[in-house]
C-alpha positions in Angstrom: 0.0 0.0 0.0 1.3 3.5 -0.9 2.3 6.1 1.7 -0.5 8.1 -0.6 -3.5 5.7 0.0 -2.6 5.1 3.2 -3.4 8.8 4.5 -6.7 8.6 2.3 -7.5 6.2 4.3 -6.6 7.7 7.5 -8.5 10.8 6.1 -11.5 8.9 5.2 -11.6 7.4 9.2 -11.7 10.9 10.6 -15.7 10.5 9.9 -15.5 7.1 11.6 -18.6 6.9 14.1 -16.2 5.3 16.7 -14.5 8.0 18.7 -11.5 5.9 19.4 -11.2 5.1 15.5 -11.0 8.9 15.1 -8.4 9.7 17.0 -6.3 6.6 16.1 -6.8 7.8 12.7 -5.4 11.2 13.7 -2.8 10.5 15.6 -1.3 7.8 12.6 -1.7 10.8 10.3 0.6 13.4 13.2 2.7 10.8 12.6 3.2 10.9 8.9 3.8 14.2 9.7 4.2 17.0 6.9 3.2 14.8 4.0 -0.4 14.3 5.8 -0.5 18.6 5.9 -2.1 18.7 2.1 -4.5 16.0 3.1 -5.6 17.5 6.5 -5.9 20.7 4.6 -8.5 19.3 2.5 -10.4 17.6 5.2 -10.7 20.9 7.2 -12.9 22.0 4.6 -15.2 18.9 4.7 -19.6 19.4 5.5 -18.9 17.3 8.3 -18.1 19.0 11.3 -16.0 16.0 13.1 -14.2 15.9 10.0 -13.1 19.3 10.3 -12.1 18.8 14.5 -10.1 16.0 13.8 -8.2 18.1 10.8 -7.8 21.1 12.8 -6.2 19.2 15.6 -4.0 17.5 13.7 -2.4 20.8 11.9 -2.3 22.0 15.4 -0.4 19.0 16.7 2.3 19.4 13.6 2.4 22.6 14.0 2.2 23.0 10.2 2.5 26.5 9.4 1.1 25.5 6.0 -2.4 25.3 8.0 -2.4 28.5 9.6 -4.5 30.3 7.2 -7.1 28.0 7.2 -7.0 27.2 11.2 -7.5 31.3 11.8 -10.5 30.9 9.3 -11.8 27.4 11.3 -11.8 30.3 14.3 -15.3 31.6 12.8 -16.5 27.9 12.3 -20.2 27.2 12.9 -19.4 24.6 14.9 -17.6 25.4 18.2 -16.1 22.2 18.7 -14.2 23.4 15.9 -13.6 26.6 16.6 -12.7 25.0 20.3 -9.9 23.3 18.0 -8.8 26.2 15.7 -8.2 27.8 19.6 -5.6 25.3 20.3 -4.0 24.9 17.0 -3.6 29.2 17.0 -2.3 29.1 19.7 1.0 26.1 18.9 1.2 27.1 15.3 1.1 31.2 15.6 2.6 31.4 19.4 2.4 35.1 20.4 1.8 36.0 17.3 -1.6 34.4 17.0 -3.3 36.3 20.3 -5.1 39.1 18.6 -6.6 36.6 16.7 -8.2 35.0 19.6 -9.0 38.3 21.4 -12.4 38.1 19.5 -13.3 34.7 20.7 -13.8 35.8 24.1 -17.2 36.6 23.1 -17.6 33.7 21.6 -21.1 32.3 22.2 -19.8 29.3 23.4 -18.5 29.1 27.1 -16.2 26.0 26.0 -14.5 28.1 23.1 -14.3 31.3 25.5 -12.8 29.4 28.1 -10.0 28.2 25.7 -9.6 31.4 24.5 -9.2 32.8 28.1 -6.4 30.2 28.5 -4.4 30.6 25.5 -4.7 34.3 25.8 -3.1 34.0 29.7 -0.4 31.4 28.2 0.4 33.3 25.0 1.0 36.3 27.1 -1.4 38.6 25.9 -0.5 41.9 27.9 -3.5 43.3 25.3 -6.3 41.2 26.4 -6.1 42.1 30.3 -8.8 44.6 29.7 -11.0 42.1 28.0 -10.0 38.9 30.5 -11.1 41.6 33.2 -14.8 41.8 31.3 -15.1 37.9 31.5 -15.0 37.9 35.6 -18.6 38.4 35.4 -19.1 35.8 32.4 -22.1 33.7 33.3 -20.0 30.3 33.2 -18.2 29.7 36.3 -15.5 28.0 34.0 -15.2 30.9 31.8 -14.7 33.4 35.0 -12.0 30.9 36.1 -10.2 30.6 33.1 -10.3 34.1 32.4 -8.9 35.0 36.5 -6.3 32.3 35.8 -5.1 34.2 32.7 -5.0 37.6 34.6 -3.0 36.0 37.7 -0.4 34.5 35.0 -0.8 38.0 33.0 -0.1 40.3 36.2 2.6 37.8 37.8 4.7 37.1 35.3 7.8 39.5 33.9 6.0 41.9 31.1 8.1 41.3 28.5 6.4 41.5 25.7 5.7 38.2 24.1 4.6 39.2 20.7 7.9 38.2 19.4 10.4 35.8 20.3 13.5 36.7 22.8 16.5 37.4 21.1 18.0 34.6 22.1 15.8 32.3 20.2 15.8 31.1 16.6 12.5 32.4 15.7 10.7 30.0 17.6 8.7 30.1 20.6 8.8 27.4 23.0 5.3 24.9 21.8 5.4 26.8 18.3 6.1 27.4 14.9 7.0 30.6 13.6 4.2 31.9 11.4 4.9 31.3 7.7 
């Protein structure tokens, strides 16, 4: 069997109705690592919504660069498990970088995909979204109001460097991601 037809069929078992199949199936394609990155790419613009989770978190756990663009897209995805994903996957591929991005999602209308956003925001480093972590104290999920108090204690406890950009000491990578391509 080709190394081509094997990630079709991994592809094709990212609709599997077993959970467990799913995420076999993703973690064999992370592990054919970039030449699985076209094929995910593809799938994260499938009608089917587990389909497009299951791509998403892939590109995020390559950190393929080459999916960025269409992960920052997946952020507006009707489906917040999805969007829940693109979170995540912004967050390893983009690094610092990828935090005014997710500013938005704290509205998000879904408490899962503001409470990612909360976190990411706090681990990025996002001096910028204090002011809007501060708002979501009085979110009506508890977990939101957690996430988003966790984010200001690491925010307002930690050196402000600013974390936009790498420290000068690194090769244009931030520790967990890929610089943005």
């Amino acid at each position: 069997m080709s190394t081509d037809r094997s990630i079709e069929e991994l592809v094709h078992r990212l609709d599997d109705e077993d959970g467990w199949a799913r995420w076999e199936a993703t973690s064999a394609l992370v592990e054919r690592g970039d030449g699985a990155v076209p094929a995910l790419i593809l799938a994260a613009h499938a009608p089917t919504a587990r389909i497009r989770y299951q791509a998403i978190t892939a590109l995020g756990w390559l950190k393929a660069g080459a999916g960025l663009p269409l992960v920052l897209e997946a952020l507006a995805d009707d489906d917040p498990g999805v969007r829940h994903a693109a979170v995540v996957a912004t967050t390893v591929i983009a690094g610092p970088r990828g935090a005014g991005e997710l500013l938005p999602l704290l509205d998000d209308p879904d408490d899962e995909v503001r409470s990612a956003a909360a976190t990411a925001l706090g681990l990025l480093g996002s001096v910028d979204a204090i002011p809007a972590l501060q708002i979501r104290l009085g979110d009506p999920s508890p977990e939101v109001r957690a996430r988003a108090q966790a984010a200001l204690n690491r925010l307002q406890t930690e050196p402000h460097r600013d974390r936009r950009e790498p420290p000068p000491s690194d090769t244009g990578r931030y520790p967990g991601s890929s610089p943005i391509r």
